[in-house]
C-alpha beads as a LAMMPS data file, in Angstrom:
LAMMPS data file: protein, C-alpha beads

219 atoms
218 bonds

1 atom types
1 bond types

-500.0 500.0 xlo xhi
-500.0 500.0 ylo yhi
-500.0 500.0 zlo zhi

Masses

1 110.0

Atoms # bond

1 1 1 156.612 -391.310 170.963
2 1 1 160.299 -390.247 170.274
3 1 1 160.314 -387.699 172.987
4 1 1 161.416 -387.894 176.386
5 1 1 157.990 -386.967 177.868
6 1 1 156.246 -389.939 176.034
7 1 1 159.034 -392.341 176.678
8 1 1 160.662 -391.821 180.300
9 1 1 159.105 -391.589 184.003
10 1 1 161.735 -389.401 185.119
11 1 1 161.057 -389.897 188.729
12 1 1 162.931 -393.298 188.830
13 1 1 166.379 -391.493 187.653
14 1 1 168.716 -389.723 189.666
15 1 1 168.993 -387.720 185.557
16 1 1 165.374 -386.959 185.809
17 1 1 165.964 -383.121 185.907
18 1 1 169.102 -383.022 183.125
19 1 1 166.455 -385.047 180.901
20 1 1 163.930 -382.877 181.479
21 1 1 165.652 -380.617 179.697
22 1 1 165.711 -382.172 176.081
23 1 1 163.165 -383.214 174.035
24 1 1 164.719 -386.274 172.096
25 1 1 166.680 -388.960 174.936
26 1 1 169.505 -389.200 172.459
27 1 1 170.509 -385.147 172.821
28 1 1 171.448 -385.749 176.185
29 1 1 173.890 -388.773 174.921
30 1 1 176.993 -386.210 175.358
31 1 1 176.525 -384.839 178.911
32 1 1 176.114 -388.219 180.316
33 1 1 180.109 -388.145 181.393
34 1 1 179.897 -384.737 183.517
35 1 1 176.331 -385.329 184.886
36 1 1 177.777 -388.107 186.524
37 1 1 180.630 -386.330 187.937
38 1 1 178.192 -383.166 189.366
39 1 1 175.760 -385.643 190.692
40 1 1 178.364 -387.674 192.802
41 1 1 179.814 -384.603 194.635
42 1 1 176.150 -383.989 195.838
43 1 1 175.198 -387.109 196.760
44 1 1 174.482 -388.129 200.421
45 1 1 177.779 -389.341 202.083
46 1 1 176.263 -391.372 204.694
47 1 1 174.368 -393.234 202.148
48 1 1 177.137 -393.447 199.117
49 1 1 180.606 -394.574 199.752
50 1 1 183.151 -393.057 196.931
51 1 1 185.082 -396.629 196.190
52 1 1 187.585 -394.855 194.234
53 1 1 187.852 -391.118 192.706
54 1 1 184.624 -390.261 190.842
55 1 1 182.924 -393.651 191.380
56 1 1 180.531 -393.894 194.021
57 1 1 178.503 -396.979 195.338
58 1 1 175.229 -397.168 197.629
59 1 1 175.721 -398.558 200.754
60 1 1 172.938 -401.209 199.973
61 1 1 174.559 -402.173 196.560
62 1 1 175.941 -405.383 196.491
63 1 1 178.988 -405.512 193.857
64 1 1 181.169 -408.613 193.266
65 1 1 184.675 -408.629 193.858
66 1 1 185.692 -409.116 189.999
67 1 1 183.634 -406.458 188.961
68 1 1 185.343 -403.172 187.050
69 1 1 183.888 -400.006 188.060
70 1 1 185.338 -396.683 185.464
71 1 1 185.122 -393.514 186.561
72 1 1 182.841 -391.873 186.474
73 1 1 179.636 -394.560 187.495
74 1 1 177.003 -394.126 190.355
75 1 1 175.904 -397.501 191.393
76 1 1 172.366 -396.979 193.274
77 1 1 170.404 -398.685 195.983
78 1 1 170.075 -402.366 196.039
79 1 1 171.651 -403.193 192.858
80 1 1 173.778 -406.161 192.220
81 1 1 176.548 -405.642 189.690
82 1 1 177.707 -409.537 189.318
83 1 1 180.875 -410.957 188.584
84 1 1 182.888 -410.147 185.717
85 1 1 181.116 -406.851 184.834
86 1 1 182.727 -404.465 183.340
87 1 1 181.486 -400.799 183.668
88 1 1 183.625 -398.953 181.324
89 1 1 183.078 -395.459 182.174
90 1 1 179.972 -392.856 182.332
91 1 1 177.123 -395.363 183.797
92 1 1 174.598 -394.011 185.851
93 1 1 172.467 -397.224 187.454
94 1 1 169.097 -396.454 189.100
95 1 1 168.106 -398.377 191.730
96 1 1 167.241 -401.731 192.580
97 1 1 168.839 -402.723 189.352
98 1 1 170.630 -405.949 187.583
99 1 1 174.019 -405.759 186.352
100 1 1 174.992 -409.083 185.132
101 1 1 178.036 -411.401 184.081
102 1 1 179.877 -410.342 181.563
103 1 1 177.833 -407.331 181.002
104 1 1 179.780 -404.022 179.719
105 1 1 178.198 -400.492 179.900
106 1 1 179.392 -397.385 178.491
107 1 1 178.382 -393.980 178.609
108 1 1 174.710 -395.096 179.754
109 1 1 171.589 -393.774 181.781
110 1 1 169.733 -396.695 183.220
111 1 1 166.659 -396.117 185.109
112 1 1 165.520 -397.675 188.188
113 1 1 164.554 -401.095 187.990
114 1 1 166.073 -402.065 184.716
115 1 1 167.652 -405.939 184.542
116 1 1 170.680 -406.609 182.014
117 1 1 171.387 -409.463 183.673
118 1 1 173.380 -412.241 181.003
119 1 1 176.190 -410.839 178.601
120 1 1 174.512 -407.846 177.506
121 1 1 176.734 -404.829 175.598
122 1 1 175.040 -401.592 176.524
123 1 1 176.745 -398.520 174.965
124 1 1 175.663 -394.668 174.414
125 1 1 171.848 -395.958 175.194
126 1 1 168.984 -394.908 177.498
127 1 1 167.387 -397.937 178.896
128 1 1 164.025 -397.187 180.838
129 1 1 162.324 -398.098 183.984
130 1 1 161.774 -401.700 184.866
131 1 1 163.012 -402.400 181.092
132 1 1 164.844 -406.022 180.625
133 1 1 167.750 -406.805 177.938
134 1 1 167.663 -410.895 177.760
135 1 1 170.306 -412.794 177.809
136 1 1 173.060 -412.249 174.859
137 1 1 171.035 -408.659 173.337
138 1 1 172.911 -405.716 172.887
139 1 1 172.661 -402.500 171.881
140 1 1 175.206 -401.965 168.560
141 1 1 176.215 -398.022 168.598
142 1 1 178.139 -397.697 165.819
143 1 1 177.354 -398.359 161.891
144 1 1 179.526 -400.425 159.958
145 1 1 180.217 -397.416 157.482
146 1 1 180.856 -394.978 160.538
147 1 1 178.656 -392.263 159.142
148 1 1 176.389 -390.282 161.464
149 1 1 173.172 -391.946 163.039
150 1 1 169.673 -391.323 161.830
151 1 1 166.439 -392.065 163.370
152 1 1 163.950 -393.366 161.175
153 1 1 160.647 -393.622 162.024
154 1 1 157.121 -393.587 160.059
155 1 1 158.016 -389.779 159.369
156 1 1 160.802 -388.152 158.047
157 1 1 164.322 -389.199 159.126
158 1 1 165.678 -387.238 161.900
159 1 1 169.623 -386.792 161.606
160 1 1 171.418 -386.896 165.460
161 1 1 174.384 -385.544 164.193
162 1 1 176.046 -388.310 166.723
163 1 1 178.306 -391.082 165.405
164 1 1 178.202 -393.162 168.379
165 1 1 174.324 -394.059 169.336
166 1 1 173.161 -397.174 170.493
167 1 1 169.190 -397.713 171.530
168 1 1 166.588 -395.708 173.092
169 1 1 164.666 -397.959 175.095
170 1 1 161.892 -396.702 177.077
171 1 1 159.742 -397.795 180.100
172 1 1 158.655 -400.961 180.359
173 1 1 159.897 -402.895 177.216
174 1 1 161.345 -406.464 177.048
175 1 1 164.038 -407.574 175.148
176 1 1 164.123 -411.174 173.595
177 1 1 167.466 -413.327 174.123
178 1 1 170.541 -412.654 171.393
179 1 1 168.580 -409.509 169.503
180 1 1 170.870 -406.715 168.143
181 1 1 169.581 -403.105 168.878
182 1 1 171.295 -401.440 165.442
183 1 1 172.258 -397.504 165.825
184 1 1 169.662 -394.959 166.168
185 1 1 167.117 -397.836 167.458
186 1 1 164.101 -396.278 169.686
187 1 1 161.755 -398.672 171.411
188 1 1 158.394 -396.978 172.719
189 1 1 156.926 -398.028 176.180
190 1 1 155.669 -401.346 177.022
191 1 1 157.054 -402.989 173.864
192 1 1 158.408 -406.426 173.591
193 1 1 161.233 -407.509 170.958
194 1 1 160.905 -411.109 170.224
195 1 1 164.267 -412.945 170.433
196 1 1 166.681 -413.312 167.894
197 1 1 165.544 -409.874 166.212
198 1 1 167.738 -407.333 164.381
199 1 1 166.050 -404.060 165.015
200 1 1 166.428 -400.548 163.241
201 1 1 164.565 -397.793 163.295
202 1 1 161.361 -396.735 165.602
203 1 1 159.428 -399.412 167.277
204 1 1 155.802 -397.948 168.686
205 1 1 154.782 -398.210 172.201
206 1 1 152.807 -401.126 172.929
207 1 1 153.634 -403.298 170.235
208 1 1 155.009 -406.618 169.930
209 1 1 158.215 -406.962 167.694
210 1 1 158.402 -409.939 165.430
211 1 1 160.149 -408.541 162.454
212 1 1 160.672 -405.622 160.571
213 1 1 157.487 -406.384 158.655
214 1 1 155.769 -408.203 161.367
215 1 1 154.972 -405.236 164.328
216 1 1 151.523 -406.246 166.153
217 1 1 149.661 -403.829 168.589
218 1 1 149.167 -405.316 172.106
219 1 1 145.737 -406.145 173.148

Bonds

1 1 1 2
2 1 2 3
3 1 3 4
4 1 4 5
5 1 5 6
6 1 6 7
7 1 7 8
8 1 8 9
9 1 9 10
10 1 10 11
11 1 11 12
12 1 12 13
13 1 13 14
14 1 14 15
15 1 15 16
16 1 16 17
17 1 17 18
18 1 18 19
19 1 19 20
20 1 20 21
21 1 21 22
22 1 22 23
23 1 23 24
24 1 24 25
25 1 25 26
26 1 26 27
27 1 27 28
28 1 28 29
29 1 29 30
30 1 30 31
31 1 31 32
32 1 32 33
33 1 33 34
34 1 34 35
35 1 35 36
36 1 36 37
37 1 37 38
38 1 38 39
39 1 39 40
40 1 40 41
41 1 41 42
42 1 42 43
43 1 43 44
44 1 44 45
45 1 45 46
46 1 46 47
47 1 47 48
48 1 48 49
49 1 49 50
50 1 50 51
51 1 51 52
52 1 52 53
53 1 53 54
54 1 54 55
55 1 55 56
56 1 56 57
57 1 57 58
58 1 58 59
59 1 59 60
60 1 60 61
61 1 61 62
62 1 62 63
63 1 63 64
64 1 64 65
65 1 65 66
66 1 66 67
67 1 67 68
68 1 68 69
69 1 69 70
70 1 70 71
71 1 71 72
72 1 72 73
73 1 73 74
74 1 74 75
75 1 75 76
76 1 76 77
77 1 77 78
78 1 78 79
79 1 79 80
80 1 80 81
81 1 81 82
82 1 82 83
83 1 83 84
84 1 84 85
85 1 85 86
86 1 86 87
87 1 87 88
88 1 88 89
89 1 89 90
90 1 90 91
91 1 91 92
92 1 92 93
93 1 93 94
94 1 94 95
95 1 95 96
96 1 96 97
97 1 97 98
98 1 98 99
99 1 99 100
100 1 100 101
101 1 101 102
102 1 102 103
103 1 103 104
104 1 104 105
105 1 105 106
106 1 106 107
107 1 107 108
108 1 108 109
109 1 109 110
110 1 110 111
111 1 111 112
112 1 112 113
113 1 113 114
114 1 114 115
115 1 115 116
116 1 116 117
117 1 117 118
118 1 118 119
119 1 119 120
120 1 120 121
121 1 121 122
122 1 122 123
123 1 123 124
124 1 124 125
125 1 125 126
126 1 126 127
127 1 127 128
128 1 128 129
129 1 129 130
130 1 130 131
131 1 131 132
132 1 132 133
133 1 133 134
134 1 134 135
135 1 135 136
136 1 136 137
137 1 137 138
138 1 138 139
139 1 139 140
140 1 140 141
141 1 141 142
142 1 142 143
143 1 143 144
144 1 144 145
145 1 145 146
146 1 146 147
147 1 147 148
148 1 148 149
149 1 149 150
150 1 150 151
151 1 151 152
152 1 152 153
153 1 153 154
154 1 154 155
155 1 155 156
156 1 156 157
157 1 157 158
158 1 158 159
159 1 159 160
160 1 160 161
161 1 161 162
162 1 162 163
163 1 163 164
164 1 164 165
165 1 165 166
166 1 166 167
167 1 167 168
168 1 168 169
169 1 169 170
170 1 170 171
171 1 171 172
172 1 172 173
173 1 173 174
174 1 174 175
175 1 175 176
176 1 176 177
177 1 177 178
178 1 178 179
179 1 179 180
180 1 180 181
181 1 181 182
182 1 182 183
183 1 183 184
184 1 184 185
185 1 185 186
186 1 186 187
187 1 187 188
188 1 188 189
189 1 189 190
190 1 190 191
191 1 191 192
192 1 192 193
193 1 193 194
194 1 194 195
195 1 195 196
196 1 196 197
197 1 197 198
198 1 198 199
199 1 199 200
200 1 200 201
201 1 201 202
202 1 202 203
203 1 203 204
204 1 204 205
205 1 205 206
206 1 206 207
207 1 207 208
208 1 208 209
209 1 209 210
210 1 210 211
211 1 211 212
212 1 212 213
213 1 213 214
214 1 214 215
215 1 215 216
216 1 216 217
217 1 217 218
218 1 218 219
């Protein structure tokens, strides 16, 4: 469930065909910046207005006047980027998506559909179609010792050579209020986190998230 094909619907992502090209989400953490940047001088004028140099906005997006949009972002159709937000640089936003309050992105692919609504940090992460970071969660991309990320799942570690790498989340999967996604985290489809967790490691599709030593299959 780590790779691309078992997490991601790429039809609901403008990256669909640069992701296609991978087979773990994270190896396509370093493009993100000039995918961006060859996307937005393709896309259709009469449908995206370029706000400022290398940041382009939907016509149907609504963003708020104190919002901060760093080059290079595409903001997509019917999303609502709320006050105070603060895109950083290198965020691609699907459609019909939630930005919130207080909300910072960085170098991020977020599929259509996805909410992270309520002071959310999301930083060199995939979130997944019609996934939903509640209130307070983030994603934490860097360890504290500021060695290089591993994935751990039930088999054997899988070194990303990547210091800065934040959470794989894929379609589907709902984040509890407040939880901490630590480095190298990767969340299967149609997986809830319960809130307040601290979460390392791989979480399986369809599985409920308690605690490290508390993962329950969905019925």
């Amino acid at each position: 469930m780590l790779k691309i094909s078992e997490m991601y619907d790429l039809t609901h992502s403008l990256a669909g065909d640069y992701l296609s090209g991978y087979e773990y989400p994270w190896e396509a953490l370093g493009g993100i910046k000039q995918l961006i940047t060859e996307l937005g001088e393709k896309l259709d004028k009469s449908l995206y207005t370029e706000v400022s140099p290398h940041v382009w906005v939907h016509n149907t997006a609504k963003v708020m006047p104190t919002a901060y949009l760093g080059a290079p972002c595409i903001i997509g159709a019917e999303t609502e980027v709320r006050h105070c937000a603060f895109i950083r640089s290198a965020a691609l936003v699907g459609n019909n998506c939630v930005v919130g309050n207080s909300v910072e992105l960085k170098n991020v692919i977020i599929f259509d559909n996805v909410q992270v609504p309520h002071y959310n940090y999301v930083g060199d992460s995939i979130i997944g179609y019609r996934s939903h970071m509640g209130a307070g969660s983030i994603t934490s991309n860097v360890k504290s010792d500021k060695t290089l990320v591993i994935v751990k799942g039930e088999g054997e570690p899988i070194e990303t050579g990547l210091k800065k790498f934040g959470a794989m989340l894929a379609d589907f999967v709902e984040v509890g209020c407040n939880s901490v996604l630590n480095p190298g985290t990767v969340i299967g489809r149609n997986t809830n986190i319960y809130p307040l967790s601290r979460v390392r490691g791989v979480v399986p599709a369809n599985s409920i998230y308690k605690g490290p030593d508390d993962i329950v299959e969905k019925l």
